[in-house]
Structure formats: structure tokens, C-alpha cells
C-alpha positions in Angstrom: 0.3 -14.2 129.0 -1.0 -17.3 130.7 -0.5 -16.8 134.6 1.7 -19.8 136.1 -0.9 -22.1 137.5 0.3 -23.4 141.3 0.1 -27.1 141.1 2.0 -28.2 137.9 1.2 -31.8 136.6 4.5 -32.0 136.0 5.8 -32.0 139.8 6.8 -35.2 141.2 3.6 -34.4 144.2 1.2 -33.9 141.3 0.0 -37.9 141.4 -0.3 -37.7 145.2 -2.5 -34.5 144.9 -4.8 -35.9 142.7 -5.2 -39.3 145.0 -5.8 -36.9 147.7 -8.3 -34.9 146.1 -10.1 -37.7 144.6 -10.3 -39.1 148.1 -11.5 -36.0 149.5 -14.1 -35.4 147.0 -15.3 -38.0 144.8 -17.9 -39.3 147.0 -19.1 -35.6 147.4 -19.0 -35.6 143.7 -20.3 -38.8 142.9 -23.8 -38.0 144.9 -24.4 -35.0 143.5 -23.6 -36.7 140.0 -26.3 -39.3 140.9 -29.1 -35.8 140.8 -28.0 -34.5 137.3 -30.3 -37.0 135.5 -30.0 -40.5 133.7 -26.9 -39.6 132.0 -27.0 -43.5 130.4 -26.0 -43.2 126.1 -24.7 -39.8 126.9 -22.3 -37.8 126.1 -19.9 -36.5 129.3 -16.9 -34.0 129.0 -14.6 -33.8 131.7 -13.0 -30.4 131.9 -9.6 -30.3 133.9 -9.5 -34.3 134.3 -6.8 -34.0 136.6 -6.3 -37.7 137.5 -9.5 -39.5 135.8 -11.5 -40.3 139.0 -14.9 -38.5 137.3 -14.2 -39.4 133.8 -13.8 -43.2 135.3 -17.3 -42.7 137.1 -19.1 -40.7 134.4 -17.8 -44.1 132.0 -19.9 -46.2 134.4 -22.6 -43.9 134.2 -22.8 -43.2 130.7 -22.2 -46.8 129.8 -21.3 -48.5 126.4 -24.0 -46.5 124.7 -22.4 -42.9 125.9 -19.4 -41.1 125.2 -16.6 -39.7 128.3 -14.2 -37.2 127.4 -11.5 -36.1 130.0 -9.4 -33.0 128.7 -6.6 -31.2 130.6 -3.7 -28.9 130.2 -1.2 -31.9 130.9 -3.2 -35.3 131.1 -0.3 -37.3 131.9 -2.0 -39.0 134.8 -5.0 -39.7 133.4 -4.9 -44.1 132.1 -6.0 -44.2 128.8 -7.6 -47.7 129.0 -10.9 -46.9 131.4 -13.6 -46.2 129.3 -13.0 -42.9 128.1 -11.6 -40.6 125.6 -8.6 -38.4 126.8 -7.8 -35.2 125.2 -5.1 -32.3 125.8 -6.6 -29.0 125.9 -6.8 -25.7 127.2 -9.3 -23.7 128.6 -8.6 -20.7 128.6 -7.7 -20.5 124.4 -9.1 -23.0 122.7 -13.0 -23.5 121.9 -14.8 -26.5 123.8 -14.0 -29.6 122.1 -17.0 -31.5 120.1 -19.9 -29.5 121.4 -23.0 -29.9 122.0 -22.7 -32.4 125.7 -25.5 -33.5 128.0 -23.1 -32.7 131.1 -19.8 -31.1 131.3 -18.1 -31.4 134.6 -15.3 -29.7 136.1 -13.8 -29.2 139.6 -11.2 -27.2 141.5 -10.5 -25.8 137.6 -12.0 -22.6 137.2 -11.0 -20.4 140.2 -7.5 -21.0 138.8 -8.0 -19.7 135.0 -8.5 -15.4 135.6 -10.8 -15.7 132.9 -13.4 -17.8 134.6 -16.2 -16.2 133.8 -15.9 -16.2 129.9 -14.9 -20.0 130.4 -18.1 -20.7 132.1 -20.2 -19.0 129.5 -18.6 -21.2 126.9 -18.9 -24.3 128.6 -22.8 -23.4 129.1 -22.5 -21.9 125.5 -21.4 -26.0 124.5 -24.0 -27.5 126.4 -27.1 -29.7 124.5 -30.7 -28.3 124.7 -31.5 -29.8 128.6 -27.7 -30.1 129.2 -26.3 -29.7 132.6 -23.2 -27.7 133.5 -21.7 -28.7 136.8 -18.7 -27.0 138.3 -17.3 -27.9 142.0 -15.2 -25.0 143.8 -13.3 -24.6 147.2 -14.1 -21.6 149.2 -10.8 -21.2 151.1 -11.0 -17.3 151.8 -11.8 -17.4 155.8 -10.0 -16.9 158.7 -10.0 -19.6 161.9 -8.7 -22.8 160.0 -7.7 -24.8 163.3 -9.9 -26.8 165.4 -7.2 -28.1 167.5 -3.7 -28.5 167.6 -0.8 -29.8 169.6 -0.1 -26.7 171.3 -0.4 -23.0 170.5 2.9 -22.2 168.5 1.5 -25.1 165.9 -1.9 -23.6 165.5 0.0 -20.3 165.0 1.8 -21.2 162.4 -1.4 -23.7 160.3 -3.0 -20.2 160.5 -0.6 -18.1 159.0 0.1 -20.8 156.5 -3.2 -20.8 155.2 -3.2 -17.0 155.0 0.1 -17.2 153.0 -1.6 -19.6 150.6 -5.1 -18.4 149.9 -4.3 -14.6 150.4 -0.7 -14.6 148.1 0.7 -17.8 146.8 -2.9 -19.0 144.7 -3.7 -15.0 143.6 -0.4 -14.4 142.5 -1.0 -17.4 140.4 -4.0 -16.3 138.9 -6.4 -17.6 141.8 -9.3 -17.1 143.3 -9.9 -18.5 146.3 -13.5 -16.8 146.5 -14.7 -17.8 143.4 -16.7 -20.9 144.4 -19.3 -17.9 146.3 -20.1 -16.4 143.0 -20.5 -19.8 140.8 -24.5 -19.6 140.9 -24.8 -15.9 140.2 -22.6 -16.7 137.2 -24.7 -19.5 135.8 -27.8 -17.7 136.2 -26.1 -14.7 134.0 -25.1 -16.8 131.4 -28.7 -17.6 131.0 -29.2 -21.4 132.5 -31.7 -22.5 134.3 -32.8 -24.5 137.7 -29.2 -23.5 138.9 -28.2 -25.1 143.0 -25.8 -25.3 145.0 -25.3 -27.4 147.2 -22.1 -26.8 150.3 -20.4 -29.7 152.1 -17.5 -29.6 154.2 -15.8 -31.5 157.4 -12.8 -31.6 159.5 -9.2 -32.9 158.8 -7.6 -34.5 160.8 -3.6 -35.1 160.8 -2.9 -38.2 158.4 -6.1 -38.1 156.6 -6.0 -36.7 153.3 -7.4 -33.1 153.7 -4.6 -32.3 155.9 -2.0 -34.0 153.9 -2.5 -31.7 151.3 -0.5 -29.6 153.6 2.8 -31.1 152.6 1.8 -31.7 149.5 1.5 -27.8 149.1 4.4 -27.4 150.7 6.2 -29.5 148.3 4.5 -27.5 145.0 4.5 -24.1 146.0 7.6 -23.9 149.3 9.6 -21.5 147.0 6.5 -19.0 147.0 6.0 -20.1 150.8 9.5 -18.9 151.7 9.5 -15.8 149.5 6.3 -15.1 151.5 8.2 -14.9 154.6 7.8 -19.1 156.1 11.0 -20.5 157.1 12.6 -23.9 156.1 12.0 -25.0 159.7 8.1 -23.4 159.5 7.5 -25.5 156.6 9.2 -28.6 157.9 7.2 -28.5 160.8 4.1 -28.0 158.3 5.1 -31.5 156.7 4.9 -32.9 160.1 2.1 -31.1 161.1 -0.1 -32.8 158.2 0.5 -36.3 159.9 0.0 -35.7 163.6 -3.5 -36.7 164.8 -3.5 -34.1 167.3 -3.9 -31.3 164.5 -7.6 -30.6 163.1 -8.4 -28.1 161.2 -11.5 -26.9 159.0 -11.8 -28.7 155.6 -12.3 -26.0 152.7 -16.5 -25.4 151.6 -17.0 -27.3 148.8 -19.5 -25.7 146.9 -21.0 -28.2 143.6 -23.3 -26.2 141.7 -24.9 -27.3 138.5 -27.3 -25.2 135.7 -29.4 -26.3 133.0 -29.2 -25.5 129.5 -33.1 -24.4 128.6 
């Protein structure tokens, strides 16, 4: 039985999470995409679309000659008219669609699926000779999240927040938050080649996206953030928390590692 995955594309935050995230990331993403090759005339899957910011990119990228796919679970908010092909599918039981690709891409997918290690053998498995398989994680798993806050009782409570989240809510779910640290070991064993890593992350401050996420979580997962022992008024405070300048805290470790298929 499929584990209940946190951040359902079905919840009314589920198109703000994916403007965060693509504002968070996709310029991250976008570089590293720039050092996997000429991918013009090729052929792209995007695993896990989420809300089409990389399948729009790898469209520019691939250009008229190439082929985008973007699959997910639920690809509701994924427009149909940008240059690629959009697909519902599931990881975790069906095969990857229309093998063999030159790059398959996927990010913040795996750590949620328990079976993330067979997944990633089969996406490397669905790879073209001189293919490259690049997956972006968050490492969340560490303790210290605050840089500063508006007074002690706030940074108290960020703290145990993101305790609650990366040490019950997500693994309850099926998550794991320390995944994205055992990426390259896992490309390497399923037998690709000139596999790197490369680790970026930066502060958030209140009212910029990283730290909105805050109330976005608290909006998808607040029933499993109460069960865990947060208050209405804890998580209230959270919301407002997210938007005050004063609060920084550490932005996750995105780790973007990529193998290629010899």
C-alpha cells in the first residue's frame, strides 16, 4: 500500500508550493542543467513535473528538434500548451514511460517514494547509451535551523517545528529527509558513470519564498502538526512567522547530482 505522500496536488496550497519551489530552485537547477551537455534535438523526461518550471526550460533547451515529457502522479498544474508533452504516471508502479532518454530529471521526488532506490535504478535502467540521470534532493535532517529571530520564544518554536516535520510528519509519510546524502553512492551502484554532486544552499529570510514554505506547510500538513503536539496558536504564529523579516533561518542543502549512462 502506497504511503500517503505529504503535499497532495490536490490541496488548495499545492499551486503556491510549486511557485515557491520553482522560485527557490530553478535557477540552482537551471545552471547545473546548462553542464549536462547540448541537450538540443533531444529527448527530456521530467519525472515528478510538479508545476512545469523544468519541463518549460528543458523545451527551450531541447528545442523544435527534441522531445520534453513531464509526468506526475497528479499533473493538474502542469499548462499543456508550453512545448512539452504531459503525461500521468507513477513511479513507484509503472515502468518509465518511452525509454531510452538522453536526460531524465527529477527533483524533491524521490526522497518521498520508500522505494527510491529501485526507482533510481530504473530511471538509470531507461537512460540512452551517454544518457544523463539528474536528480535534485533537500537535506533537511539537521539541527540549528534559525539564524535569527524576533526574540527567543519564536526561535524556540521554528526549531521544534522543523523537528516535528523532518523527524515525524515527512517519515510517517514515507520520507526521507536524508536521502539527498546517499544520491551519489546510489548512482554509482546502479553502475553510471562520472557521477557529481554539487551542494548549494542560502538563508531565508521572512517573506521570501524559502521561509514561506512555512505556512505553506502548515496549511498541508497542520492536522499531523497538531497530532504531533503544535498548538493552533504555535502554528498561527508559524504563519506569521514566515512573513516577518526579522526571522532567518538556514535554507535546506540542495544537493543536484547527475550520472552518466556508459
Amino acid at each position: 500500500m502506497r504511503a500517503a505522500y505529504s503535499f497532495d496536488n490536490d490541496d488548495p496550497a499545492a499551486a503556491l508550493r510549486h511557485d515557491l519551489l520553482a522560485e527557490i530552485l530553478d535557477p540552482f537547477t537551471f545552471d547545473q542543467l546548462a553542464t549536462a551537455g547540448d541537450l538540443r534535438g533531444r529527448r527530456c523526461l521530467e519525472a515528478g513535473a510538479g508545476g512545469g518550471s523544468v519541463a518549460r526550460r528543458l523545451a527551450a533547451l531541447a528545442g523544435p528538434g527534441g522531445h520534453v515529457l513531464a509526468t506526475d502522479l497528479n499533473p493538474r498544474h502542469m499548462p499543456k500548451d508550453h512545448g512539452y508533452g504531459v503525461s500521468r504516471h507513477d513511479l513507484t508502479t509503472e515502468p518509465v514511460p518511452d525509454p531510452p532518454w538522453d536526460l531524465i530529471h527529477a527533483r524533491l521526488v524521490l526522497a518521498h517514494l520508500p522505494d527510491r532506490e529501485r526507482i533510481l535504478g530504473r530511471l538509470a535502467g531507461a537512460l540512452a547509451p551517454g544518457g544523463v540521470l539528474f536528480l535534485e534532493e533537500w537535506l533537511s535532517a539537521y539541527p540549528g535551523v534559525v539564524l535569527a529571530a524576533p526574540d527567543a520564544a519564536a526561535a524556540e518554536l521554528v526549531e521544534r517545528y522543523h523537528r516535528i516535520l523532518v523527524e515525524r510528519v515527512l517519515p510517517a509519510n514515507g520520507a526521507d529527509p536524508t536521502w539527498a546524502g546517499r544520491v551519489h553512492a546510489a548512482m554509482a551502484g546502479a553502475g553510471l558513470g562520472d557521477v557529481r554532486t554539487e551542494i548549494r544552499s542560502r538563508s531565508w529570510a521572512g517573506g521570501t519564498a524559502g521561509a514561506r514554505l512555512i505556512a505553506v506547510n502548515v496549511s498541508q500538513v497542520g492536522a499531523a502538526l497538531r497530532a504531533a503536539g503544535l498548538t493552533d496558536a504555535e502554528l498561527d504564529r508559524l504563519c506569521l512567522l514566515s512573513g516577518d523579516p526579522r526571522l532567518v533561518i538556514r535554507g535546506y542543502f540542495t544537493y543536484a547530482t547527475m550520472g552518466f549512462r556508459r
